[in-house]
C-alpha positions in Angstrom: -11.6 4.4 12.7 -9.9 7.5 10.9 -7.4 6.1 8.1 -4.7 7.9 5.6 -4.3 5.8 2.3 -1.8 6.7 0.1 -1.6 6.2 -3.7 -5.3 5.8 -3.4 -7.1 7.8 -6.8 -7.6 4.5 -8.5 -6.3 0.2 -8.4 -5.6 -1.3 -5.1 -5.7 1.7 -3.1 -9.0 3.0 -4.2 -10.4 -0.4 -3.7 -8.7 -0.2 0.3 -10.4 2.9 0.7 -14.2 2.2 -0.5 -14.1 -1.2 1.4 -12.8 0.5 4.6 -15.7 3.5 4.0 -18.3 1.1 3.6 -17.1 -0.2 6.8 -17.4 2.9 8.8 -14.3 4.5 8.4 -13.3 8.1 7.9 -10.8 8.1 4.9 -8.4 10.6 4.0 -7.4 10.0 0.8 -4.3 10.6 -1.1 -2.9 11.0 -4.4 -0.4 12.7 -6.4 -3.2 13.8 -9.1 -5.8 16.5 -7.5 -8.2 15.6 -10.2 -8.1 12.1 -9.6 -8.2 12.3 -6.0 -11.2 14.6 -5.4 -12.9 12.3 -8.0 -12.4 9.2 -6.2 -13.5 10.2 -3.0 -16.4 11.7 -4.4 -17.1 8.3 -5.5 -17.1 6.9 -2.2 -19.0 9.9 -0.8 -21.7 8.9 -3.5 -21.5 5.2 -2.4 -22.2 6.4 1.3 -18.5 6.1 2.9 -16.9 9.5 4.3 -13.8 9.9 2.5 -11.7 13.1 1.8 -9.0 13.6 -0.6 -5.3 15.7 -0.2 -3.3 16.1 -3.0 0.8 15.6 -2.7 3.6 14.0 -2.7 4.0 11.3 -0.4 7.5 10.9 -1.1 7.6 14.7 0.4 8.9 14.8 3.9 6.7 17.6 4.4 4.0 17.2 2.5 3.5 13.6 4.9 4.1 15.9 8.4 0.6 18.0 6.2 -0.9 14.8 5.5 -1.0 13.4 9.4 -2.1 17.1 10.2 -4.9 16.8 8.2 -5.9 13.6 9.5 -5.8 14.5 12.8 -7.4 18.2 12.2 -10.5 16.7 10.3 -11.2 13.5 12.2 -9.6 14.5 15.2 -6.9 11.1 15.6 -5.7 8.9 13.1 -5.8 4.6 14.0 -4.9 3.6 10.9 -2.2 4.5 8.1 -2.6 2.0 4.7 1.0 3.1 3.1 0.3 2.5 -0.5 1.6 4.8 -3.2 4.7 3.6 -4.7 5.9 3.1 -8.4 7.2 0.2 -10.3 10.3 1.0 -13.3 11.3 -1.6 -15.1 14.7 -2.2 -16.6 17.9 -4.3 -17.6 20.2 -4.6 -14.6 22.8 -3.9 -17.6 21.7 -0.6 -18.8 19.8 0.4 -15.4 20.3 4.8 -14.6 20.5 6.4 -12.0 17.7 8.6 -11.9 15.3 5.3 -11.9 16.5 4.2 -9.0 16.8 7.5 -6.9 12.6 7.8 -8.2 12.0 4.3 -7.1 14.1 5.0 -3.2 12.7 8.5 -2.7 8.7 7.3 -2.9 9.0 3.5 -1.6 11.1 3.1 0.6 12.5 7.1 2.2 9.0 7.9 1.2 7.2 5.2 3.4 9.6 5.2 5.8 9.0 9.0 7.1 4.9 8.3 6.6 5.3 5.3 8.6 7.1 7.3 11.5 4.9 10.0 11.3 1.9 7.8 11.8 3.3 6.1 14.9 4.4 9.4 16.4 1.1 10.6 16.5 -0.6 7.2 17.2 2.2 7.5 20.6 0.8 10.5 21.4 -2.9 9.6 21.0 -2.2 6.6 23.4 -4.4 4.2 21.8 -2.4 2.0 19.5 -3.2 1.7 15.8 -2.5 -0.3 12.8 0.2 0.6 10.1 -0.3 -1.5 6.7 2.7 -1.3 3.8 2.1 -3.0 0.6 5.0 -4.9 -0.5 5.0 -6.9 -3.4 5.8 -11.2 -4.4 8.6 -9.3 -6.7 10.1 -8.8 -2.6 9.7 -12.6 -2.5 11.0 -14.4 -5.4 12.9 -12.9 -8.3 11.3 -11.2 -11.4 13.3 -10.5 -14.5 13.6 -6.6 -15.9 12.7 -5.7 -11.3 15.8 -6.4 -9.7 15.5 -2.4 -8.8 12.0 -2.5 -7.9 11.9 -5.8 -5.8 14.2 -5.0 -3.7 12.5 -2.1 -2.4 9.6 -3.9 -2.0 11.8 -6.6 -0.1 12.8 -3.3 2.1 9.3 -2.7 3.0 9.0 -6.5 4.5 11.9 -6.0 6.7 10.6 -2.5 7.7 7.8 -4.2 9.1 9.6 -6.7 11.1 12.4 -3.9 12.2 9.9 -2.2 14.1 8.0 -4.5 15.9 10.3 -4.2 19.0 9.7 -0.5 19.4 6.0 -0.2 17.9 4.2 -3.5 19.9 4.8 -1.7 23.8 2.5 0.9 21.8 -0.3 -0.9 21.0 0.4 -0.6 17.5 1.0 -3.3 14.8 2.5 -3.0 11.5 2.1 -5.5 8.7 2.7 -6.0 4.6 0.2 -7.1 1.9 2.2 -8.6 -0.7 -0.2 -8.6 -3.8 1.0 -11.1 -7.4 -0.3 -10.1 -10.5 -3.3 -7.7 -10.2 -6.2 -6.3 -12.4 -5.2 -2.6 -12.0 -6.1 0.1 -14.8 -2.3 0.1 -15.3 -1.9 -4.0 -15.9 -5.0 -3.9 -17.8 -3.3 -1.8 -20.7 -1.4 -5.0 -21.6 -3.5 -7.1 -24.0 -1.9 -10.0 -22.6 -1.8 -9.5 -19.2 -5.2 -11.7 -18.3 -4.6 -14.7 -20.7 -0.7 -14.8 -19.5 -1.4 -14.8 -15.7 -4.5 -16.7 -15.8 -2.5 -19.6 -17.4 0.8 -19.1 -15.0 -0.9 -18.4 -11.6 -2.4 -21.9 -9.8 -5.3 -20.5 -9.2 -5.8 -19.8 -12.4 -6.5 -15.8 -12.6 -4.7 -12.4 -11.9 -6.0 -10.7 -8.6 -8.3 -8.3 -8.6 -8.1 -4.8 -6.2 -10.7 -6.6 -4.1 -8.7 -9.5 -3.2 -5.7 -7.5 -2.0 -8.2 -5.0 -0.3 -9.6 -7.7 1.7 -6.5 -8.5 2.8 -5.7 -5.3 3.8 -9.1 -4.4 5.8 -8.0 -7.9 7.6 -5.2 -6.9 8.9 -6.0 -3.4 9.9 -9.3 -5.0 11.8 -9.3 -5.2 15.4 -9.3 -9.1 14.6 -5.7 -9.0 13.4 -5.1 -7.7 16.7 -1.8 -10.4 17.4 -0.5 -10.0 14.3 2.4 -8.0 13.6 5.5 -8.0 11.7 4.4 -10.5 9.0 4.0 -10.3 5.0 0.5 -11.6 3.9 1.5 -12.6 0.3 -1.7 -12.6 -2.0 -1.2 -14.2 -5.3 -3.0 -17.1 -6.2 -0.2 -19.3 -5.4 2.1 -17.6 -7.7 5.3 -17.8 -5.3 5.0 -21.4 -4.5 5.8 -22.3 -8.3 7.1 -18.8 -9.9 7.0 -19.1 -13.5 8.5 -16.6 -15.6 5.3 -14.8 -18.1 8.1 -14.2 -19.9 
């Protein structure tokens, strides 16, 4: 299997692309940082997976038309596109700006939206079918004070998913969300309290870690997940069936 991973230099998306290496799979991976990028794969490389890094934009229109190229140019098709770069803001509704918003709708959602069609452009013209995986969030499930902005494009992503079943199943290809809760990430670990404070409000009892959502993800790219399309996995520790606040 040949797979694009966005967002993918480090957290969830590094995890989704060492987990689908060790599997077999060629990965091109991407990130906005070049440093970070050729590191990560480099990692995988030493860990036995083939994995390739492209640096950009993948809110870039053009940059993603690149990114597909590449794909198809070094492995020769692409069967599987894991959509996962995005960024979180968060903010009062009250004194929320402009500019945060336009950042948050040009990479999640205009962003994923033109990666997503590029995928399934080529994956029609390959003939084969493929897989197309967004990552969502449970903030585009229940509501999360100071991520009104943020959750709702994650919400977006869900019904992207389920908007295109009609015209991507005659294809052969699925498409499908992971919706991840609270997460050990590099970036959530910078919070002295994030372990203690989700451990003690999530019914399982502890954050995520990348591996659980990875899992997920390899799942529902498999050929096993083969009748599954449109849906939101929500991965959380049961965090959405009782929502506290950490707050």
């Amino acid at each position: 299997m040949n797979v694009i991973v966005t967002g993918a230099a480090q957290g969830i998306g590094f995890e989704i692309c060492r987990q689908l290496a060790l599997r077999g799979a060629r990965i091109l991976l991407n990130d906005i940082d070049e440093n970070l990028a050729q590191q990560a794969a480099a990692q995988i490389q030493t860990a036995g997976g083939n994995c390739q890094s492209i640096a950009g934009d993948a809110s870039d229109v053009a940059f993603i038309k690149q990114l597909v190229e590449k794909a198809v140019t070094e492995f020769g098709s692409l069967d599987i596109l894991v959509a996962n770069a995005g960024i979180t803001t968060f903010g009062d509704f009250f004194d929320y700006q402009p500019e945060s918003l336009q950042q948050l709708l040009d990479l999640n959602i205009r962003g994923n939206f033109f990666l997503t069609q590029q995928a399934a452009l080529q994956m029609r013209k390959q003939g084969q079918g493929g897989r197309i995986l967004l990552m969502s969030s449970v903030t585009g499930q229940q509501a999360h004070a100071y991520l009104a902005a943020y959750g709702m494009t994650k919400a977006a992503l869900q019904m992207l998913a389920k908007s295109l079943v009609p015209e991507l199943s005659p294809l052969g290809i699925t498409i499908n969300c992971v919706a991840p809760g609270a997460t050990l990430t590099e970036r959530t670990l910078d919070d002295p309290d994030y372990i203690s404070t989700w451990s003690r409000i999530t019914p399982l009892g502890k954050p995520a870690t990348v591996a659980d959502i990875a899992s997920a993800v390899v799942f529902l790219t498999s050929p096993e997940a083969g009748h599954i399309t449109g849906q939101t996995l929500v991965v959380d520790g049961g965090w959405t069936s009782v929502s506290p606040s950490p707050y």
